[in-house]
DOLUMGU-154868 format. One record per residue: x, y, z of N, C-alpha, C in turn; residue number from 1; residue in one letter. Coordinates in Angstrom, 2 decimals. Layout:
N
<node n_xx="X" n_yy="Y" n_zz="Z" ca_xx="X" ca_yy="Y" ca_zz="Z" c_xx="X" c_yy="Y" c_zz="Z" num="NUM" residuo="A"/>
...
//
This chain:
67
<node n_xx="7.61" n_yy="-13.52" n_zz="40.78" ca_xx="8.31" ca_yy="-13.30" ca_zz="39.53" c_xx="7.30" c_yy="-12.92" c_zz="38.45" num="1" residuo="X"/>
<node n_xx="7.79" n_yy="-11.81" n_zz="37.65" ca_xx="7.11" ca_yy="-11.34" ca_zz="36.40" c_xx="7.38" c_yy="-12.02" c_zz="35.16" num="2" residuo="X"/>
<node n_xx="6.77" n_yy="-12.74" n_zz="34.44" ca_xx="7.00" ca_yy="-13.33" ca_zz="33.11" c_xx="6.31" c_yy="-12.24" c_zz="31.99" num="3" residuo="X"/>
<node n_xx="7.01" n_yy="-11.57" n_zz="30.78" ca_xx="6.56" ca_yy="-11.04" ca_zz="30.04" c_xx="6.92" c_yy="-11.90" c_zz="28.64" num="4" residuo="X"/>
<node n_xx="6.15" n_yy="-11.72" n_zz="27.89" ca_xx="5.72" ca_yy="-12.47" ca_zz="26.48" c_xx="5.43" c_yy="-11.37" c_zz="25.25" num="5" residuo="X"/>
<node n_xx="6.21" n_yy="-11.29" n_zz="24.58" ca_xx="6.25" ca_yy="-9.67" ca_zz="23.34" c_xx="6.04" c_yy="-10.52" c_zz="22.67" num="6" residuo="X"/>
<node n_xx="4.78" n_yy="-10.08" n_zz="21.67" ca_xx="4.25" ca_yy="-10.12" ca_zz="20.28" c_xx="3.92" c_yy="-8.92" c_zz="19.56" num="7" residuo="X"/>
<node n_xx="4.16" n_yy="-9.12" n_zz="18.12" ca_xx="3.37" ca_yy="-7.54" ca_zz="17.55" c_xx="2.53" c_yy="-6.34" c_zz="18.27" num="8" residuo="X"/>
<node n_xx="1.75" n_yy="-7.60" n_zz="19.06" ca_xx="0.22" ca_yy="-6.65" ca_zz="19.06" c_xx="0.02" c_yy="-6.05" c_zz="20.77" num="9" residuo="X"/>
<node n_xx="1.36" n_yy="-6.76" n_zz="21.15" ca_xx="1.17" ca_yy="-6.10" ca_zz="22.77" c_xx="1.71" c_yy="-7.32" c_zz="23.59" num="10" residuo="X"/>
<node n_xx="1.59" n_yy="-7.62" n_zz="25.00" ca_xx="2.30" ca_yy="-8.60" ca_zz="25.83" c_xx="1.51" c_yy="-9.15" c_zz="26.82" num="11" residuo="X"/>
<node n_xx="2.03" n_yy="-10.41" n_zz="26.69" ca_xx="1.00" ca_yy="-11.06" ca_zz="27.92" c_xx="1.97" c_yy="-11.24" c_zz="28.67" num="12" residuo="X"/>
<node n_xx="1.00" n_yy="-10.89" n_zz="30.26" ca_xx="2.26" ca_yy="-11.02" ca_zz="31.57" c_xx="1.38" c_yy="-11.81" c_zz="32.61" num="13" residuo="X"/>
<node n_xx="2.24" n_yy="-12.77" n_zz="33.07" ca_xx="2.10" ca_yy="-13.24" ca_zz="34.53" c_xx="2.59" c_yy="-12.63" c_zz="35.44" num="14" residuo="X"/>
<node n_xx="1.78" n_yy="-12.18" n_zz="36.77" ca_xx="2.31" ca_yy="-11.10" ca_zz="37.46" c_xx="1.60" c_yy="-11.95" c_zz="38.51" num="15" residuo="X"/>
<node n_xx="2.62" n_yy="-12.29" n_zz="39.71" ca_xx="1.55" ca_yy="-12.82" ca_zz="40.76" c_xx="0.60" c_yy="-13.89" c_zz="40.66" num="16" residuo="X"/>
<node n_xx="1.07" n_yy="-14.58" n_zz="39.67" ca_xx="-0.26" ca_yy="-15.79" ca_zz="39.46" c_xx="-1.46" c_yy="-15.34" c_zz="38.38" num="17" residuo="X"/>
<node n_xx="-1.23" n_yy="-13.88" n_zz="38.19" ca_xx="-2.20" ca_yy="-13.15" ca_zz="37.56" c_xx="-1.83" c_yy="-13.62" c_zz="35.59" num="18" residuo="X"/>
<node n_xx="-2.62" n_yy="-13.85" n_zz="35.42" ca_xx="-2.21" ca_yy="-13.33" ca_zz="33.29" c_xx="-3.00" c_yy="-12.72" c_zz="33.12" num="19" residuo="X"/>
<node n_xx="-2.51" n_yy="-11.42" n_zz="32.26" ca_xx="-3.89" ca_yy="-10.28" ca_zz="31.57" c_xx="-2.63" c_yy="-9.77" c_zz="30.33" num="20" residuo="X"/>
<node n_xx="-3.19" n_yy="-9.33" n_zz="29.18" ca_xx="-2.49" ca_yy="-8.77" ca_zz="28.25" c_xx="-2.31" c_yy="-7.36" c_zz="28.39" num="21" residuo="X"/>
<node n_xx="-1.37" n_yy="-6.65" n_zz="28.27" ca_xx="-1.08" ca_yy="-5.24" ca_zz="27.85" c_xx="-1.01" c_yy="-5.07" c_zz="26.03" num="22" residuo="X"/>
<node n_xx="-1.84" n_yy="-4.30" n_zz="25.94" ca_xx="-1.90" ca_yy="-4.12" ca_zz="24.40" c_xx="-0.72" c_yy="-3.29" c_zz="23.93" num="23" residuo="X"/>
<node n_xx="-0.89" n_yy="-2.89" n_zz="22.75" ca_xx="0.28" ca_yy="-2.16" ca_zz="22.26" c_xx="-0.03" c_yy="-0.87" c_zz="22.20" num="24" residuo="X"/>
<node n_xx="-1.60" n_yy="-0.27" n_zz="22.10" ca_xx="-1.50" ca_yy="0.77" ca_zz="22.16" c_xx="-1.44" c_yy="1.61" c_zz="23.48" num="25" residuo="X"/>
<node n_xx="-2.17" n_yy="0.23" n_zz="24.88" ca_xx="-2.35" ca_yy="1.00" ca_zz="25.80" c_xx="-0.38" c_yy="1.32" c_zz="26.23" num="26" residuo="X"/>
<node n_xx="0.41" n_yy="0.62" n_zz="26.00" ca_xx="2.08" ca_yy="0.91" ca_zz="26.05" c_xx="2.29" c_yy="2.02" c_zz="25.73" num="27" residuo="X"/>
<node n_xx="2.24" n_yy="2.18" n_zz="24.49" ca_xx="2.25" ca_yy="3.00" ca_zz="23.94" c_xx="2.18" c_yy="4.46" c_zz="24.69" num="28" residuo="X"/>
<node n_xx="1.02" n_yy="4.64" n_zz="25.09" ca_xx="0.08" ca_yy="5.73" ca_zz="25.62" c_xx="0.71" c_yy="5.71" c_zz="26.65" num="29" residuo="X"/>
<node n_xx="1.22" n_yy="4.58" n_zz="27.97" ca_xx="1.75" ca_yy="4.86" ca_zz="28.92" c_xx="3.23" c_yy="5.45" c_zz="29.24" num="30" residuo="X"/>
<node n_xx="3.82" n_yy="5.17" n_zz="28.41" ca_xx="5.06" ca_yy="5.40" ca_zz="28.08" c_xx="5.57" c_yy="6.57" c_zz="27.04" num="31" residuo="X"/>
<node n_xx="4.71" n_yy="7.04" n_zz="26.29" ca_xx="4.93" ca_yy="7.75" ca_zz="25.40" c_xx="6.09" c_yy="7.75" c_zz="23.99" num="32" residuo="X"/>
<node n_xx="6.59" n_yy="6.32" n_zz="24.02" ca_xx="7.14" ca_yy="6.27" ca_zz="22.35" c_xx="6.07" c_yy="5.02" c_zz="22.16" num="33" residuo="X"/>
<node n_xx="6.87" n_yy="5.07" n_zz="20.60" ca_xx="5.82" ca_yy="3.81" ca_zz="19.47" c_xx="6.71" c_yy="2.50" c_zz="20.13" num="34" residuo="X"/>
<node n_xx="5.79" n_yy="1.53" n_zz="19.93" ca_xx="5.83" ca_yy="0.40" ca_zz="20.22" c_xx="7.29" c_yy="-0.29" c_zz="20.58" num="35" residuo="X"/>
<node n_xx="7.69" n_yy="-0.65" n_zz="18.66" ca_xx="8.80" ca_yy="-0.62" ca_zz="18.76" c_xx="10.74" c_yy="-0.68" c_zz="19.39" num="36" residuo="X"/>
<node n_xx="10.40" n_yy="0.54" n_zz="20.16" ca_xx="11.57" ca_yy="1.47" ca_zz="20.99" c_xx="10.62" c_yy="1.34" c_zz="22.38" num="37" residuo="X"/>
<node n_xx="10.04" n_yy="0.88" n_zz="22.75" ca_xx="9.49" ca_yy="0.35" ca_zz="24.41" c_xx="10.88" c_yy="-0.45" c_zz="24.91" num="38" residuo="X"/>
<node n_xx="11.34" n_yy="-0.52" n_zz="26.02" ca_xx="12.29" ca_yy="-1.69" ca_zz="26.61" c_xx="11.11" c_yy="-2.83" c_zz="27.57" num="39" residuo="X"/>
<node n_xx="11.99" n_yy="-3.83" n_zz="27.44" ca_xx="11.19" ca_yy="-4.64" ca_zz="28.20" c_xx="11.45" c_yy="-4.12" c_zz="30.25" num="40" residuo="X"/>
<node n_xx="12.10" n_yy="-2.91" n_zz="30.08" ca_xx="12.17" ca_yy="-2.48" ca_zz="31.09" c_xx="11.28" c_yy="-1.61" c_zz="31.87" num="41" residuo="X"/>
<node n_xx="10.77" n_yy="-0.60" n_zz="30.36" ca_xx="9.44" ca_yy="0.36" ca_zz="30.35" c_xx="8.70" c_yy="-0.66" c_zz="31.04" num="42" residuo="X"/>
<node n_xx="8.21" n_yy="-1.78" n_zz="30.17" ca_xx="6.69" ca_yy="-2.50" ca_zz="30.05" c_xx="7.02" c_yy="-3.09" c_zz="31.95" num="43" residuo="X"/>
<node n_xx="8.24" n_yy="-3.42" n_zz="32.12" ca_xx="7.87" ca_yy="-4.20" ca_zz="33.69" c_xx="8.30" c_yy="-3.15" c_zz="34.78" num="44" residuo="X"/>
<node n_xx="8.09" n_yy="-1.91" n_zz="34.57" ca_xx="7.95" ca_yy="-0.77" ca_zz="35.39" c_xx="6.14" c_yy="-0.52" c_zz="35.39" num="45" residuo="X"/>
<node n_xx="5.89" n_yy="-0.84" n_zz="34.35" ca_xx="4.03" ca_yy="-0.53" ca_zz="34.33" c_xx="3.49" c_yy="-1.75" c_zz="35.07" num="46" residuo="X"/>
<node n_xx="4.08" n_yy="-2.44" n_zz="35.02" ca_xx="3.41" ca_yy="-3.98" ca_zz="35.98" c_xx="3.97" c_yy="-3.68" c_zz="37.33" num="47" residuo="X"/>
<node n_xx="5.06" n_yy="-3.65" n_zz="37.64" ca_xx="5.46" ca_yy="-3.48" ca_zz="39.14" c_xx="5.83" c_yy="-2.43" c_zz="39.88" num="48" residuo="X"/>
<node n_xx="5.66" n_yy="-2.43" n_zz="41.05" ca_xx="5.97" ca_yy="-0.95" ca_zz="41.44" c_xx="7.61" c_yy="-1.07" c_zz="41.37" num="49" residuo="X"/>
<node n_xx="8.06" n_yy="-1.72" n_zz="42.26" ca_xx="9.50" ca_yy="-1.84" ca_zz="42.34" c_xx="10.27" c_yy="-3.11" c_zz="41.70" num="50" residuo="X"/>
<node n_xx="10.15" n_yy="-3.18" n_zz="40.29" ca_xx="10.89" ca_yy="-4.09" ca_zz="39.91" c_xx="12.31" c_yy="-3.95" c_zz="40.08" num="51" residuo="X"/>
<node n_xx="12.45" n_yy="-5.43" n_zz="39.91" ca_xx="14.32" ca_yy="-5.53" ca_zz="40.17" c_xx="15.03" c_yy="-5.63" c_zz="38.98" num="52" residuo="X"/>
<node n_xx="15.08" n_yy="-4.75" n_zz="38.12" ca_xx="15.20" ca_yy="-4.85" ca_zz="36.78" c_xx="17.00" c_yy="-5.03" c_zz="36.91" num="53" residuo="X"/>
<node n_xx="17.48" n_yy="-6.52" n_zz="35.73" ca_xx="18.41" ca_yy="-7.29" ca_zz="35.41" c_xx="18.55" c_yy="-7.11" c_zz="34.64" num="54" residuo="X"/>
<node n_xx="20.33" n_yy="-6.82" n_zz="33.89" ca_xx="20.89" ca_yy="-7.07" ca_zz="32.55" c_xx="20.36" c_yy="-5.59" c_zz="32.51" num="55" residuo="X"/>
<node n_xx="20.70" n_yy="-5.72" n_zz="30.66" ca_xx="20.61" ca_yy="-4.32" ca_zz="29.91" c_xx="18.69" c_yy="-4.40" c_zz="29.45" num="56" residuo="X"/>
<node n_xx="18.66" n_yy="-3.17" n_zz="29.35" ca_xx="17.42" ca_yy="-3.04" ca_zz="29.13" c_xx="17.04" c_yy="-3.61" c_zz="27.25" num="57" residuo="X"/>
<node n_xx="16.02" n_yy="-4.21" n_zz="26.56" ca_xx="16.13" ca_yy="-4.74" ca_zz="25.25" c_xx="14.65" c_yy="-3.78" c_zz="25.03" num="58" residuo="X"/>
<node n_xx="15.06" n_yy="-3.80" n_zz="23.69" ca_xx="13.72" ca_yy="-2.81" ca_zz="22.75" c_xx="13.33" c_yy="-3.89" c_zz="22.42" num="59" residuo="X"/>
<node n_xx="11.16" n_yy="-4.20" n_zz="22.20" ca_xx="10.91" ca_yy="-4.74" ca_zz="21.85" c_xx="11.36" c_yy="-4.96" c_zz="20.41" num="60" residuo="X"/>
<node n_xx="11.54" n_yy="-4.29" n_zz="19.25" ca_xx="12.14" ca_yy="-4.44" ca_zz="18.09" c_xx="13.04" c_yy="-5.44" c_zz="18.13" num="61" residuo="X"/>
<node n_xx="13.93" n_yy="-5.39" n_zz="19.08" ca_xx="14.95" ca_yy="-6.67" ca_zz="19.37" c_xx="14.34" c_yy="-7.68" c_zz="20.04" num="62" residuo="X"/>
<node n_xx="13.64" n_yy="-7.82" n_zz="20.86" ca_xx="13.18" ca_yy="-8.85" ca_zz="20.74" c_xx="12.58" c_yy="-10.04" c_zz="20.30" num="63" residuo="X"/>
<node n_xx="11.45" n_yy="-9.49" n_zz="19.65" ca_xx="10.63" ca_yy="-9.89" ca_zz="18.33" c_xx="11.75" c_yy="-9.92" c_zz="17.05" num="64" residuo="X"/>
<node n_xx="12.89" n_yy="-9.40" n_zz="17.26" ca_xx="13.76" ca_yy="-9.63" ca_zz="15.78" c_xx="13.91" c_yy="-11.31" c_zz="15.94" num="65" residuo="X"/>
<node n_xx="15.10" n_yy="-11.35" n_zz="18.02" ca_xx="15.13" ca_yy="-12.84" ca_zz="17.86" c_xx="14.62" c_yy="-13.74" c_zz="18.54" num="66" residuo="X"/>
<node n_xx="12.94" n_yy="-13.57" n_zz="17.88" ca_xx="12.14" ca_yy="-14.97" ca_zz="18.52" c_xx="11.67" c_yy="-15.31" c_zz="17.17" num="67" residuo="X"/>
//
């Protein structure tokens, strides 16, 4: 299981036992919009090859609105 964690400045993920941060700009760059308008769907397509992506996809903007 993938745990992702959105803050301003980018996300920390447990992946496999693993934690390492994804910044905001390297997102950014991978994905090609601003921060913002990323889904938490983008960001756990860059961590996994085949995620099993659940529910509707959320913009970080919404997320960070309600934490």
């Amino acid at each position: 299981m993938t745990v992702l964690s959105f803050d301003e400045d980018g996300v920390d993920v447990v992946y496999d036992g693993t934690e390492f941060r994804l910044e905001k700009s390297l997102i950014e760059e991978a994905i090609g919009k601003s921060y913002p308008d990323v889904t938490d769907h983008e960001v756990l397509k860059i961590v996994e090859k085949h995620p099993a992506l659940n529910g509707e996809p959320r913009r970080v903007r919404d997320i960070l609105k309600s934490s």
